[in-house]
Each structure stands twice: as structure tokens, then as C-alpha cells.
Residue, then its C-alpha position, 0 to 999 in steps of 0.5 A: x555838715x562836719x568833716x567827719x559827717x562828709x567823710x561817713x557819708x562818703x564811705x557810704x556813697x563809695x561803697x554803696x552802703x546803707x543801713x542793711x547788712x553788708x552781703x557775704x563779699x567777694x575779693x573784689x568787695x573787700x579790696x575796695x573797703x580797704x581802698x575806701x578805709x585807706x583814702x579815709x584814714x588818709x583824708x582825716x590825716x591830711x586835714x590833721x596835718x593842715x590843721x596842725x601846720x595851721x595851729x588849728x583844731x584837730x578834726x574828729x576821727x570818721x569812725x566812731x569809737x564804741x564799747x570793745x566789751x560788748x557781749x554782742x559783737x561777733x565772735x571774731x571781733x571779741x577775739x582781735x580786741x581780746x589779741x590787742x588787749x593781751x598784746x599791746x595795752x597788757x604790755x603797755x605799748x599802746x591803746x585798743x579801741x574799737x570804731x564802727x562805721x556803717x557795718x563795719x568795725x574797726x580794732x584800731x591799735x596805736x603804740x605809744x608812737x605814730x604806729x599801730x595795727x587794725x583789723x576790719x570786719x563787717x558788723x557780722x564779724x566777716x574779715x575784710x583786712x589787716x593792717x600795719x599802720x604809720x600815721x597815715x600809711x597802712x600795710x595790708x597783710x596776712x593775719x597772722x603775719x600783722x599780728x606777729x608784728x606786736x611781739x617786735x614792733x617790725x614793719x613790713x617791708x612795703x613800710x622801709x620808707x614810711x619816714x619819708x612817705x607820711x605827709x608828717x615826714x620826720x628824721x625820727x627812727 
């Protein structure tokens, strides 16, 4: 079995999730989806990294990348890609690609750079998180406060360190 299998089955196991729809979630429920995506995106990133140290293959993404243009996506969804897409691809500063997990999707926004913003819904289009992102760091927010962050490229304060932080730790500013 592939990382990226091991790591899919694991955010299943965590969330106990299957294939049904994920029910209207409390607070509780979305903090832990966004401590579940967290350590993921952290796990993916650490077996990067040894890979990279070890001049190895790059491990595949967890989350499958899927067609940000589909018509069937909820409405919520088609708004944050449409955001990204005016924001950061229109201002060429980065890509915006839309992920699924199991009924979750992922606007997953990379500048040029090691950062970039996310957002999480449920496959029915509920919010679970926004995000500031650095590698493997991210910053979970408000709405509008994250998305704000496009116009100037700022960071959260919580991210002030973020060099020394990464496991990639870099002397760039």
C-alpha cells in the first residue's frame, strides 16, 4: 500500500468517515477535520522532506487533485475557486487547485513561493476551515481576515516565526 493510500485510509480512520455524507458538524467535529488535515499535510510534508535530504522521490499529494470547473460543486466551493482564481492565478502569483478527499474538498492556493492559502468544505459545500499556509505550517482564521491576505501577501501574526518553524528551515525572508 502507497503512502498516500496509508495516509487516505488514516484520515478516514481519524474521522471515522466512510463513503456516506458527512452529517451538519459541530465545532468539535470541524476543529478536529482541520487537526486531522494539519497532521496530513504535515505527515506528507516530513516524508518530503526525507525524501528530498535523501535524494529520493517526492511522495504523492494525500488528496486527489479534481476539476475546479465542475458545475456540480457546491455553490461555496465555485465561489472560493472563483476568489483564488481572480486573486492569485489572474495576478500571476500562483495556482489554485481543487483536492477531494473522502467528502471533503480542498481549494488548495500556492504562490510562486513555499505559501498559499486553503479552504475546507464538505462534499455538501459546509465550511470547515480557513487557512494561511507556509510548506507545511497553517494558520487557521477567519474568512475574510485569510482572504485578505491575497491582496498583500501578509501572514498571521501565529506564522512571525514560520522560518524557523518548518522542518525545511530557510534564512530566506
Amino acid at each position: 500500500m502507497s503512502w498516500t493510500d496509508r495516509a487516505r485510509n488514516w484520515v478516514k480512520k481519524q474521522l471515522n468517515i466512510g463513503s456516506e455524507a458527512l452529517e451538519p458538524m459541530d465545532d468539535a467535529t470541524i476543529e478536529n477535520i482541520r487537526t486531522q488535515y494539519t497532521n496530513t499535510l504535515h505527515k506528507h510534508w516530513q516524508a518530503a522532506y526525507e525524501a528530498y535530504v535523501n535524494e529520493g522521490d517526492e511522495p504523492e499529494f494525500p488528496f486527489a487533485t479534481t476539476n475546479r470547473d465542475n458545475e456540480d460543486l457546491p455553490d461555496t466551493v465555485k465561489e472560493a475557486v472563483a476568489y483564488y482564481v481572480e486573486q492569485i492565478e489572474r495576478n500571476d502569483i500562483g495556482s489554485v487547485q481543487l483536492q477531494k478527499g473522502d467528502n471533503l474538498l480542498i481549494v488548495n492556493t500556492k504562490s510562486d513561493g513555499d505559501d498559499g492559502w486553503l479552504e475546507l468544505y464538505s462534499d455538501k459545500g459546509e465550511a470547515i476551515g480557513y487557512g494561511r499556509t507556509f510548506i507545511e505550517l497553517v494558520s487557521w482564521g477567519d474568512k475574510d481576515v485569510i482572504r485578505k491576505m491575497t491582496v498583500d501577501s501578509s501572514f498571521p501574526a501565529d506564522m512571525e516565526d514560520r522560518f524557523d518553524r518548518t522542518l525545511w528551515k530557510s534564512d530566506t525572508v
